[in-house]
N, C-alpha and C positions, 0 to 999 in steps of 0.2 A: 261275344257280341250278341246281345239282344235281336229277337225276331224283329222287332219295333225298327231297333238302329238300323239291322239287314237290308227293309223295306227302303228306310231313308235312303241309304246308300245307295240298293237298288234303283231310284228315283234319278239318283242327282245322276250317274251313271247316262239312263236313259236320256234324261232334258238335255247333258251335256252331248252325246248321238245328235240330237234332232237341234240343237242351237250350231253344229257345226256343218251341218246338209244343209241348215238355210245360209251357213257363210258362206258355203262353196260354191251356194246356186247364183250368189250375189255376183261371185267374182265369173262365174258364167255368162249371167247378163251384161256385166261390163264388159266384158269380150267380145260378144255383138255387136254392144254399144261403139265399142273403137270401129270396126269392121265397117258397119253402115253408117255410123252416122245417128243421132237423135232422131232428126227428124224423120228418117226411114224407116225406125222403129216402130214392131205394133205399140199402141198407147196400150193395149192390157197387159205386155213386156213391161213398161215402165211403173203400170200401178202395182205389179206383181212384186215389182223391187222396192216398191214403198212401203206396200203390206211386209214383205220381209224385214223391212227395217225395224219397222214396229214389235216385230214379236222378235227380234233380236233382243230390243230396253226390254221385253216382258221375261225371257227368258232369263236374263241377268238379273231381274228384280224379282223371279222364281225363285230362284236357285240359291239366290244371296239368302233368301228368308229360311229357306231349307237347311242352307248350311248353320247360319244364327241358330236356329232352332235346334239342328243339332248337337250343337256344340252344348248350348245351354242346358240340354234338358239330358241331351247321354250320355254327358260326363266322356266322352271317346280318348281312347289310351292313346297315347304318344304320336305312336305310327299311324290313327285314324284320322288324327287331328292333326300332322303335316301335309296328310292326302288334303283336306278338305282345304285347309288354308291355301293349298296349291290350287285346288277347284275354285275357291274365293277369287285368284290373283288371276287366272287362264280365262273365267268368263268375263271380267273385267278387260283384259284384252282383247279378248274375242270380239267383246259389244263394241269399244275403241278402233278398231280394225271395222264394223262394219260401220260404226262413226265415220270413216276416212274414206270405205268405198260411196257412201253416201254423197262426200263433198265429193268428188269425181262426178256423178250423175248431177248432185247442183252446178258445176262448171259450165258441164256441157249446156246446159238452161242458160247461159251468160254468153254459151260462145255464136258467133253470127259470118256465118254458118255454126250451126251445133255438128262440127265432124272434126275427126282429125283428117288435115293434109294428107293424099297417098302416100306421096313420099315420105312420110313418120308413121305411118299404120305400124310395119314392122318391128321397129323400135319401140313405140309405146307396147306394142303386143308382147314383147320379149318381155320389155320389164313389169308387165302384169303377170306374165307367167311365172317369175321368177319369184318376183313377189310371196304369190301362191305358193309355189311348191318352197315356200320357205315357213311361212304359217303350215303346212300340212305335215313337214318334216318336224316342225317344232312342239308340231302335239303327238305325230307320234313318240317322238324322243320323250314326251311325258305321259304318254300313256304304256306303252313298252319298256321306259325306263334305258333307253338307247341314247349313250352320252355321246358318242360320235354323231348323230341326226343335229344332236343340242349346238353342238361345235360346230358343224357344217354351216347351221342356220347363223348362227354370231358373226359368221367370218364372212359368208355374202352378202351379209349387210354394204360391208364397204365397195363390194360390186355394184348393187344398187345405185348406189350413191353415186360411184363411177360412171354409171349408165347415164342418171337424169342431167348431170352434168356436160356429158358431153352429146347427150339427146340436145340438150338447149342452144346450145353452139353452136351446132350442125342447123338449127332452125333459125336462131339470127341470124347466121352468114347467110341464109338461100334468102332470106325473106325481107332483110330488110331493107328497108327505101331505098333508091337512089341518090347519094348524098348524106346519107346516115352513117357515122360509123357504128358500125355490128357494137363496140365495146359500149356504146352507151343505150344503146336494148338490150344488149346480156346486163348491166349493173341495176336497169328498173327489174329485169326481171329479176336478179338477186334482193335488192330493194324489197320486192313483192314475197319472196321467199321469207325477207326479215321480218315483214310485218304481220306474217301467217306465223309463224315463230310465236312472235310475242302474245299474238291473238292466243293461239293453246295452251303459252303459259296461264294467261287469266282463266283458258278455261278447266283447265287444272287446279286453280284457287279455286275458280267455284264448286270443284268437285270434293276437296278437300273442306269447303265450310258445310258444304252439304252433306260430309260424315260429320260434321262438327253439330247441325242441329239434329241429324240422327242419333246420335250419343246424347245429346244434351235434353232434347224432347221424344224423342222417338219419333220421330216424322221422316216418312221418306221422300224427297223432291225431287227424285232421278226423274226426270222424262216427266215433269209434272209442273204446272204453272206456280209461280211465285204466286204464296197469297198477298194480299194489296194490303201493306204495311207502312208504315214514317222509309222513308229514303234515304234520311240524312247523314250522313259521314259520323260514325262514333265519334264520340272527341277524346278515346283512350289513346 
């Protein structure tokens, strides 16, 4: 390997350290965030997390160029060039993850009161920790190469899952109206769960057309405004 490629390497190495301390710090903040409450929050807590979010898209928009560029220009052998397609796929993640802790902090901007209920502290707090120590196991499993971390993280998924479900139950039954059955506030809230679904798909198309004019013009529009162009529906 080339001193040149070394340095690159060296590079993507360190951005990928310092893009993973600002994801931890995020999932820190929203820890407090459950705990107090929004509105209890200092506001330089919440701009701290915004600035974070921001050099999240930059890191990924780093790192992606670094990686292109390596790829193109140092020809990298076999095993250099699975690494890196694996750094392509993991900072992608990474930015998507702090995509998602991001909507958790817009919620709370919606919620009235901005807090969770005492009674659910504990519960939302487990399944942020969980959460967590399942991104931390899954990069270490890729950066140590530990297939048992890999598997541990695949299979708590479906915990999770278990969690938010029956988190939601447990909050219709105490909460809802008198007169309401609990089964038709869990089904909007399932409702709302669909319509979040489908919202990600579209915003998966859009991520996929926006490799599509990266390929086709080299333009990159991650985290960057549409130019002001015709609107109108192809008619392919």
């Amino acid at each position: 390997m080339s001193i040149k490629k070394d340095k690159r390497f060296d590079k993507l190495h360190l951005d990928f350290s310092k893009m993973k301390l600002v994801l931890f710090e995020q999932f820190e903040i929203l820890d407090e965030l459950v705990l107090t409450g929004l509105n209890k929050m200092d506001p330089k807590t919440v701009d701290h997390f915004k600035k974070n979010e921001e050099k999240l898209d930059q890191f990924e928009l780093k790192m992606s160029d670094n990686i292109i560029l390596t790829m193109g220009l140092q020809q990298p052998m076999a095993k250099d060039l699975r690494l890196m397609v694996s750094y392509f796929r993991m900072i992608g993640h990474l930015e998507r993850i702090g995509d998602q802790l991001n909507n958790v902090m817009r919620f709370f901007h919606k919620m009235d009161p901005p807090c969770i209920p005492e009674n659910q502290k504990e519960s939302v707090l487990n399944m942020l920790s969980i959460s967590e120590k399942m991104v931390r196991k899954a990069l270490i499993s890729f950066e140590d190469g530990d297939h048992e971390y890999a598997i541990w993280t695949i299979k708590n998924d479906e915990i999770v899952d278990e969690m938010q479900s029956q988190l939601l139950k447990r909050m219709v039954k105490k909460n809802a109206p008198e007169g309401v059955e609990p089964t038709i506030i869990y089904n909007l809230l399932n409702f709302n769960s669909i319509l979040g679904s489908i919202e990600r798909i579209a915003d998966n198309a859009t991520n996929i057309a926006e490799a599509s004019i990266y390929y086709l013009q080299g333009i990159d529009l991650r985290h960057q405004e549409l130019p002001e162009e015709d609107d109108k529906e192809p008619t392919k």
